[in-house]
SENUKE-149288 format. One record per residue (C-alpha): z, y, x. Coordinates in steps of 0.02 Angstrom, whole numbers, always signed. Layout:
% residues N
<torza <Z Y X>>
...
END
This chain:
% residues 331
<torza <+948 +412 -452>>
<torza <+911 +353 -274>>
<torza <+875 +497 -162>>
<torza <+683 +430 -110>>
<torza <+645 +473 -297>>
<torza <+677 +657 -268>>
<torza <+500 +725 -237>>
<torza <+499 +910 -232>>
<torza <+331 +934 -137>>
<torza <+151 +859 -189>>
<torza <-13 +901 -87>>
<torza <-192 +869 -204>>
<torza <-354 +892 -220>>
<torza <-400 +948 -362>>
<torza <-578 +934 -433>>
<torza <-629 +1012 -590>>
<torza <-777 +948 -699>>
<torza <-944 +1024 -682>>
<torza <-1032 +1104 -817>>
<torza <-1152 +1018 -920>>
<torza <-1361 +1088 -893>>
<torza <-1439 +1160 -1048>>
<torza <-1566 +1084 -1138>>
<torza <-1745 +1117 -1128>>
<torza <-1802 +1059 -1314>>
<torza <-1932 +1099 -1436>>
<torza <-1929 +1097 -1635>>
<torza <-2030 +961 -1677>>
<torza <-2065 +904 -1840>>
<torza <-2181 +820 -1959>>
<torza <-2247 +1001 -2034>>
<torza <-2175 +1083 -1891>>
<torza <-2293 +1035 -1769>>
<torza <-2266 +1195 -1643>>
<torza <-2101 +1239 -1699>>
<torza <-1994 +1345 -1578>>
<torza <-1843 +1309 -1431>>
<torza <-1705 +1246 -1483>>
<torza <-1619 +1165 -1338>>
<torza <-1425 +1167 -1350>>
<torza <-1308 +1231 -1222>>
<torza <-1211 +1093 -1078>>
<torza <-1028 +1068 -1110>>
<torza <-904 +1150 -1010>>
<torza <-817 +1044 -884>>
<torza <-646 +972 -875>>
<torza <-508 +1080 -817>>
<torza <-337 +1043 -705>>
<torza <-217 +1094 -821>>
<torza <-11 +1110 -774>>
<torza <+109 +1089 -924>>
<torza <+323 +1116 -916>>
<torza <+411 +965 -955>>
<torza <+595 +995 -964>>
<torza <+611 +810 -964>>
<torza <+550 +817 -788>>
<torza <+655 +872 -641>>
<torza <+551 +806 -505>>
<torza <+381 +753 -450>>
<torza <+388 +604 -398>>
<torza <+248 +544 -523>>
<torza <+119 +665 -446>>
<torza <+191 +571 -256>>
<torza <+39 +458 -262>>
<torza <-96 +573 -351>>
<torza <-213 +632 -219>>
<torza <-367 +642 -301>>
<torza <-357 +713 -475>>
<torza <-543 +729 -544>>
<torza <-597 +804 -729>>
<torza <-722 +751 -827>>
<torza <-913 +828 -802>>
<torza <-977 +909 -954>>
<torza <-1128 +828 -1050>>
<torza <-1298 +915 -1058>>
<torza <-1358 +996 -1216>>
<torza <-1477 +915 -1347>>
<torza <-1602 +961 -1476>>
<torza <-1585 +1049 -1627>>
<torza <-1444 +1182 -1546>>
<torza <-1318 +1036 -1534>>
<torza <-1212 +1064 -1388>>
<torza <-1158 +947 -1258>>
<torza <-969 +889 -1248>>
<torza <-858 +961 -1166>>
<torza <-777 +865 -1005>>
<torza <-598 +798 -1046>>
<torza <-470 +900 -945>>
<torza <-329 +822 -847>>
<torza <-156 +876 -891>>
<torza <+0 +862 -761>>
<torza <+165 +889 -819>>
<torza <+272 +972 -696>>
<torza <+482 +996 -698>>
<torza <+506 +1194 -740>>
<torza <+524 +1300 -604>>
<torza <+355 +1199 -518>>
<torza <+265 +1332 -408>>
<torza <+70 +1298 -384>>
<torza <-5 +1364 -208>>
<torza <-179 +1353 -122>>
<torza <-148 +1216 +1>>
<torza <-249 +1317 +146>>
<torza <-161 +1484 +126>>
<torza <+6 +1447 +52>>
<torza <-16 +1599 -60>>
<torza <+59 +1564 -226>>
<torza <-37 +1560 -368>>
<torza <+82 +1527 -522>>
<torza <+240 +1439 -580>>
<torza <+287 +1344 -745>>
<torza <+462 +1400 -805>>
<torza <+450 +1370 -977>>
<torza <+454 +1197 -1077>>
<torza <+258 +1185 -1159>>
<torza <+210 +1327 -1052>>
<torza <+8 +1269 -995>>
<torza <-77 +1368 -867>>
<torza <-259 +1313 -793>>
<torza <-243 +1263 -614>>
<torza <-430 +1235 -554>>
<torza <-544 +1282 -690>>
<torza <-717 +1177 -757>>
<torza <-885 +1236 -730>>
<torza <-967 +1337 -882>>
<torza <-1110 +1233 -973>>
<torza <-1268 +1316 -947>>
<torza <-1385 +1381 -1086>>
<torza <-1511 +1310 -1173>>
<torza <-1692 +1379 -1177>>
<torza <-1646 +1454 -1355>>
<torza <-1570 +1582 -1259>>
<torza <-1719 +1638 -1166>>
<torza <-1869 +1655 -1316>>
<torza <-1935 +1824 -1292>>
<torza <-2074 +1946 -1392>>
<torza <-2189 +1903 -1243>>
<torza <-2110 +1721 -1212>>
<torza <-2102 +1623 -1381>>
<torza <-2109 +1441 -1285>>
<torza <-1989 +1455 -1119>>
<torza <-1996 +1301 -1019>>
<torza <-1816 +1324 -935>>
<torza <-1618 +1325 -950>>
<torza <-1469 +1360 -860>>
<torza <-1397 +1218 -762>>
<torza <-1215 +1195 -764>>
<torza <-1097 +1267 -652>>
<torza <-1024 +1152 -524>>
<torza <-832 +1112 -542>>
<torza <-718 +1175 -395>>
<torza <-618 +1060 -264>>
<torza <-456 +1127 -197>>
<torza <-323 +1066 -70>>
<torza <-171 +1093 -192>>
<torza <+19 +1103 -144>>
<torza <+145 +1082 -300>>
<torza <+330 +1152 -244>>
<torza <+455 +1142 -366>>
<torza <+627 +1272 -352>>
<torza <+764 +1206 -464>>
<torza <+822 +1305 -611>>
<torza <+986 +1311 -628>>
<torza <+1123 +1440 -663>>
<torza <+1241 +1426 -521>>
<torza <+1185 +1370 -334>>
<torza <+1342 +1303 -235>>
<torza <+1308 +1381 -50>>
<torza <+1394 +1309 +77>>
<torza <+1398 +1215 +258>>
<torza <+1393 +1028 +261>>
<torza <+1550 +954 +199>>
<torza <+1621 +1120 +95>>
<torza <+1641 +1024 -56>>
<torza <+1498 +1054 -170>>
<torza <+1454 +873 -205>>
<torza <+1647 +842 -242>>
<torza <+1652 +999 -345>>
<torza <+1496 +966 -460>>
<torza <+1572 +771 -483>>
<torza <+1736 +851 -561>>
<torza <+1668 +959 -665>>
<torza <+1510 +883 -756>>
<torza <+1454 +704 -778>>
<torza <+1332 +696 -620>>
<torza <+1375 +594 -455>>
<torza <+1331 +646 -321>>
<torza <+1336 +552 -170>>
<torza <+1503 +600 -74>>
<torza <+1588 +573 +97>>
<torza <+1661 +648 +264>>
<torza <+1518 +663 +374>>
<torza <+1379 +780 +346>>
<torza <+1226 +796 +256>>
<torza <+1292 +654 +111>>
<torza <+1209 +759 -1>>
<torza <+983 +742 +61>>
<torza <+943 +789 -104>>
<torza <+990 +902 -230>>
<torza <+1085 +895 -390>>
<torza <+1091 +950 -548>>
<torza <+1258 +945 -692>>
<torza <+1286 +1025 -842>>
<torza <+1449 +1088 -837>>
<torza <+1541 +1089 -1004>>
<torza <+1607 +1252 -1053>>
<torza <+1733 +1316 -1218>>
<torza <+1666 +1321 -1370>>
<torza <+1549 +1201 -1348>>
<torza <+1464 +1317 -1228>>
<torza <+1389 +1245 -1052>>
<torza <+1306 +1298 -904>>
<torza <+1180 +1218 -768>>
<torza <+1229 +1192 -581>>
<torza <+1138 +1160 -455>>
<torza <+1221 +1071 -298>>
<torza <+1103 +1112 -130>>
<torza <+1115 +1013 +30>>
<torza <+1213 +1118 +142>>
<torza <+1151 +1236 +269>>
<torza <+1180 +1253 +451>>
<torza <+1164 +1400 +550>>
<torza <+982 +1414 +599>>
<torza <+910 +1350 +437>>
<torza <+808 +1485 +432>>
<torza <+710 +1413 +577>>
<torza <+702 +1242 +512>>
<torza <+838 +1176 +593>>
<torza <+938 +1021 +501>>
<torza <+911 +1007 +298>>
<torza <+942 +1182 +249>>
<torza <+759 +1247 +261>>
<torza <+682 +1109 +158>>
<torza <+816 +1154 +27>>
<torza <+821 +1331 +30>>
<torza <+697 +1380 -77>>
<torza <+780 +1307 -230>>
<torza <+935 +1424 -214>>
<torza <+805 +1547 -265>>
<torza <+784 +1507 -437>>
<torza <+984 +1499 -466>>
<torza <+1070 +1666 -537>>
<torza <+1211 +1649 -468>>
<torza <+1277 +1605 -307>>
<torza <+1424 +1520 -285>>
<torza <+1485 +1510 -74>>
<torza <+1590 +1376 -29>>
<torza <+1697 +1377 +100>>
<torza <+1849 +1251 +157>>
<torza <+2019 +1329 +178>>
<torza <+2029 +1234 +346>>
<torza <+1880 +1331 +431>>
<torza <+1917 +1459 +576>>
<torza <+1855 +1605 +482>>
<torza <+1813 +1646 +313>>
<torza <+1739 +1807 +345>>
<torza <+1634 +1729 +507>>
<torza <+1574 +1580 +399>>
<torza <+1522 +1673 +265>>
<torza <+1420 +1788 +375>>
<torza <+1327 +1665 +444>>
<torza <+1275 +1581 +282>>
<torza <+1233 +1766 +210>>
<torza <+1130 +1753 +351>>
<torza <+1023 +1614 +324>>
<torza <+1003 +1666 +188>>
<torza <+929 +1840 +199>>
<torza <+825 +1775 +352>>
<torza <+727 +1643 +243>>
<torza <+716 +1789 +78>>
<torza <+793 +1942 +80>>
<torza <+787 +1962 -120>>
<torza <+913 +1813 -98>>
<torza <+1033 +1943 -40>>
<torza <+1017 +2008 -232>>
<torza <+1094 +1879 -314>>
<torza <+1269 +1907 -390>>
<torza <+1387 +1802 -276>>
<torza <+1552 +1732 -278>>
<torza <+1662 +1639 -180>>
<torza <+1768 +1473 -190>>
<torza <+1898 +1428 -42>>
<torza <+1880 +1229 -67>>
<torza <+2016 +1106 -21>>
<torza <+2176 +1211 -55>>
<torza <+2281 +1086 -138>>
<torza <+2396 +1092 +25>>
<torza <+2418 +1286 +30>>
<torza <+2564 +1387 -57>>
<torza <+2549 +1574 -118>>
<torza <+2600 +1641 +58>>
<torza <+2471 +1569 +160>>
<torza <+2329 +1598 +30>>
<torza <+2412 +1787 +35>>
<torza <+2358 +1797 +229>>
<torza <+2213 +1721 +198>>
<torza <+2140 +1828 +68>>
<torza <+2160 +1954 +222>>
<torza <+2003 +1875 +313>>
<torza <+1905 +1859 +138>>
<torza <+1765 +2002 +99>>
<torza <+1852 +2143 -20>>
<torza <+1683 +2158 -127>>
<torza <+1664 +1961 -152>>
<torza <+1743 +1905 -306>>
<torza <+1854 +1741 -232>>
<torza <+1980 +1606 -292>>
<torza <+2049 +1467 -195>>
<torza <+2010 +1297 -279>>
<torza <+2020 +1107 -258>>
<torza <+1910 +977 -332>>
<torza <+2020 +826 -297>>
<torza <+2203 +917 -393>>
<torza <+2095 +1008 -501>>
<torza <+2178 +1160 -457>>
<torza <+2119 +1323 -517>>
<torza <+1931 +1231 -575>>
<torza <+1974 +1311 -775>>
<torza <+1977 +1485 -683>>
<torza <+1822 +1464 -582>>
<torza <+1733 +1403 -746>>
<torza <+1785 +1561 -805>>
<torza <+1733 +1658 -661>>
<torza <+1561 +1587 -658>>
<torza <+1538 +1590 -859>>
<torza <+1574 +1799 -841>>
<torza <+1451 +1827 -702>>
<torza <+1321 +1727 -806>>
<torza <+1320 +1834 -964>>
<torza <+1350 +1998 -854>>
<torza <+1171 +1955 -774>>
END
């Protein structure tokens, strides 16, 4: 898929339908001459509905929607009959899509289930009819409730991948060559950074028939907290991953330094990132032997689970299967 058709961000306005007004509405008959209200009550208006679509895994199709308007509810009749209700409007959404108020940012839900429906701007009430308001001292009222209005909203849709495992790492660490040789998904890959703008997802074959969902996030550069190069737009979908998996290439200065900074980032943009179980995978070391990987392990954290690996010899990629398969059913 071309990278311009990863949408991860809609903005909306959202416009519910209004209510439908009650009806003001007398029995009249041909020996019924005076016979009493019986006005019917307005339909309620449309609502904005959100549905999970697992099929989905971006929102591109909501790129172009930015007006989405319900249906207004019809008034009530005679004879009690109620008015129709306004038709809503139903947008399916990838799971893990995360509806805010466009003004304030503040979240107001998120769709993580496949089906799941949650009302996102909801449709005026119909109003009453004047068979509501007959009284002892009022047999003949003359009124009824008009409908409510709908509501317009400035919406913003965000969506945070789901995935099992998040590959964390600078730009060129080896994620996108990692996630190619493991599952059937291609990522875009070369020696110059930031080959990977969007993300990606594979499904990653495990024994038994078994798999597991990985999620390969454009790499992060020290002050992507701030907003500097990709990582910021990016970072919020390592939040929906369990596990995190940091990759870092054997040929880097420091292991220990490296990983410090991208712990960093991390923690800086969400703290309750710093939660996440978390491994580590020492990419490209197809051209190390024991002894050197030995001294290295030196300059590698001693509570970070770690195994040196390379995508291109498939060395060690069984073991890191394994790794990641344990730390998913430990939770």
């Amino acid at each position: 898929m071309a990278d311009s058709n990863f949408i991860d961000y809609v903005k909306f306005c959202s416009r519910s339908g209004a209510g439908g007004a009650g009806s003001v509405h007398f029995r009249r008959e041909k020996h019924v001459p005076k016979g009493g209200p019986d006005g019917g009550d307005g339909g309620r208006g449309g609502n904005i509905i959100l549905r999970g679509n697992a099929q989905h895994w971006t929102l591109l199709h909501l790129k172009y929607k930015k007006h989405v308007i319900a249906e207004d509810g019809k008034g009530g009749e005679g004879g009690r009959r109620k008015g129709r209700d306004g038709e809503d409007i139903i947008l399916e959404v990838p799971l893990g899509t995360v509806a805010k108020d466009a003004e304030t940012m503040e979240p107001r839900f998120e769709i993580t289930e496949n089906g799941q429906e949650v009302i996102l701007t909801p449709g005026g009430r119909g109003g009453l009819g004047n068979d509501h308001f007959k009284t002892a001292t009022n047999q003949a009222p003359h009124y009824a409730q008009p409908g409510e209005p709908g509501i317009e909203e400035w919406i913003v849709l965000e969506l945070k991948l789901l995935a099992d495992v998040g590959l964390v790492g600078f730009p060129n660490a080896g994620k996108s060559t990692l996630l190619s040789s493991i599952s059937a998904a291609k990522p875009e890959i070369g020696d110059y950074p930031f080959t990977t703008l969007v993300p990606n997802l594979g499904v990653i074959p495990y024994r038994n028939d078994r798999s597991f969902v990985m999620a390969d996030i454009p790499g992060i550069i020290e002050g992507a907290a701030e907003g500097k190069g990709l990582g910021l737009r990016f970072l919020r979908h390592i939040e929906r991953n369990s596990i995190l998996l940091f990759m870092i290439p054997a040929d880097t200065e420091s292991i220990s330094a490296q990983y410090k900074i991208l712990l960093g980032e991390l923690g800086k943009y969400n703290p309750e990132l710093l939660d996440k179980k978390r491994l580590l995978a020492i990419t490209k070391a197809d051209m190390l032997d024991d002894e050197l990987m030995t001294q290295m392990m030196e300059d590698v954290p001693d509570e970070l689970p770690s195994l040196f690996i390379s995508s291109v010899s498939q060395f060690n990629l069984d073991r890191l299967k394994d790794m990641l398969w344990q730390a998913i059913i430990d939770g």
